[in-house]
C-alpha positions in Angstrom: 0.0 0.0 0.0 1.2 3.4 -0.9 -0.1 6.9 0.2 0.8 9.7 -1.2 0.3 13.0 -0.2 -0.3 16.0 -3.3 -0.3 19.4 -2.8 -1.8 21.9 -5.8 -0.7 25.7 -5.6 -2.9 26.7 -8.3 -3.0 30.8 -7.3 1.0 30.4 -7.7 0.5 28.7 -11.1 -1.5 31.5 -11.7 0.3 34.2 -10.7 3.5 32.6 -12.6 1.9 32.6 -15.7 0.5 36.0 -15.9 4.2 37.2 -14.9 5.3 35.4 -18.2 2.6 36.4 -20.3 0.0 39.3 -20.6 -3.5 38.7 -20.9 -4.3 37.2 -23.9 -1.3 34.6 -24.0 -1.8 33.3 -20.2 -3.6 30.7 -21.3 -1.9 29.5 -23.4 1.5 29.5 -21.6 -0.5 27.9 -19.1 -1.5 25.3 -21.8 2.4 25.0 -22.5 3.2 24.0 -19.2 0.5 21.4 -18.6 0.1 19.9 -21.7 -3.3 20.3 -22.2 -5.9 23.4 -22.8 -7.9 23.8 -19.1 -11.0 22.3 -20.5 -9.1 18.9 -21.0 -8.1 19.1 -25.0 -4.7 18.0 -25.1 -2.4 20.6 -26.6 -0.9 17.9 -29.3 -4.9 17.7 -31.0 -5.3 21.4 -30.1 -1.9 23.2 -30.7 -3.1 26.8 -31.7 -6.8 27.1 -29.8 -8.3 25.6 -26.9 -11.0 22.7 -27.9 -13.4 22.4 -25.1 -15.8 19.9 -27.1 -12.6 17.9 -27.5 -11.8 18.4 -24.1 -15.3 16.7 -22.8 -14.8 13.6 -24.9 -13.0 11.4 -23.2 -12.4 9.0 -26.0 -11.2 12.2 -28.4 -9.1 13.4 -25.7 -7.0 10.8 -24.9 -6.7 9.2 -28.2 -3.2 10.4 -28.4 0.9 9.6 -28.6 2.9 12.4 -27.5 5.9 9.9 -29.1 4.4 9.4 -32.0 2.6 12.7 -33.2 5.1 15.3 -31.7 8.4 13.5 -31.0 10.2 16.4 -31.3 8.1 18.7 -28.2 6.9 21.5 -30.7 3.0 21.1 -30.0 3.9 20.4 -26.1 7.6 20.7 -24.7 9.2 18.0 -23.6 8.8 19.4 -19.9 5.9 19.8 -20.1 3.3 18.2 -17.2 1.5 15.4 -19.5 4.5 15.4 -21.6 5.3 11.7 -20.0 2.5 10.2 -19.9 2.6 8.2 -23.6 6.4 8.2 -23.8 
């Protein structure tokens, strides 16, 4: 058995961003670090604009390889948050 303990600072997240970014591109960078658009589209089906009718379809929105589709990180950086997760 494992327990792990997670702690979110989303206002910091927040606060980072907008000190990276005016207005109109916080989301985005936001997007950048996370991998995915905040209604769930991943950034790799969505690269330009979030999606949120992609991002409420759970079979559209994980049907995905970040290996395959975007080896090279330029839809979602390699750092990136979800960046791991089909590697």
């Amino acid at each position: 058995m494992a327990y792990r303990r997670l702690q979110e600072h989303v206002a910091r997240f927040r606060d980072s961003s907008a000190r990276m970014a005016n207005a109109e591109e916080q989301e985005f960078v936001a997007a950048k670090l996370m991998g995915r658009w905040r209604s769930g589209a991943p950034l790799v089906l969505a690269p330009d604009k979030d999606d949120p009718e992609l991002g409420a379809d759970p079979q559209r929105n994980n049907d995905f390889n970040y290996k395959q589709m975007d080896p090279l990180g330029y839809a979602v950086p390699l750092a990136a948050h979800a960046a791991n997760e089909s590697a």
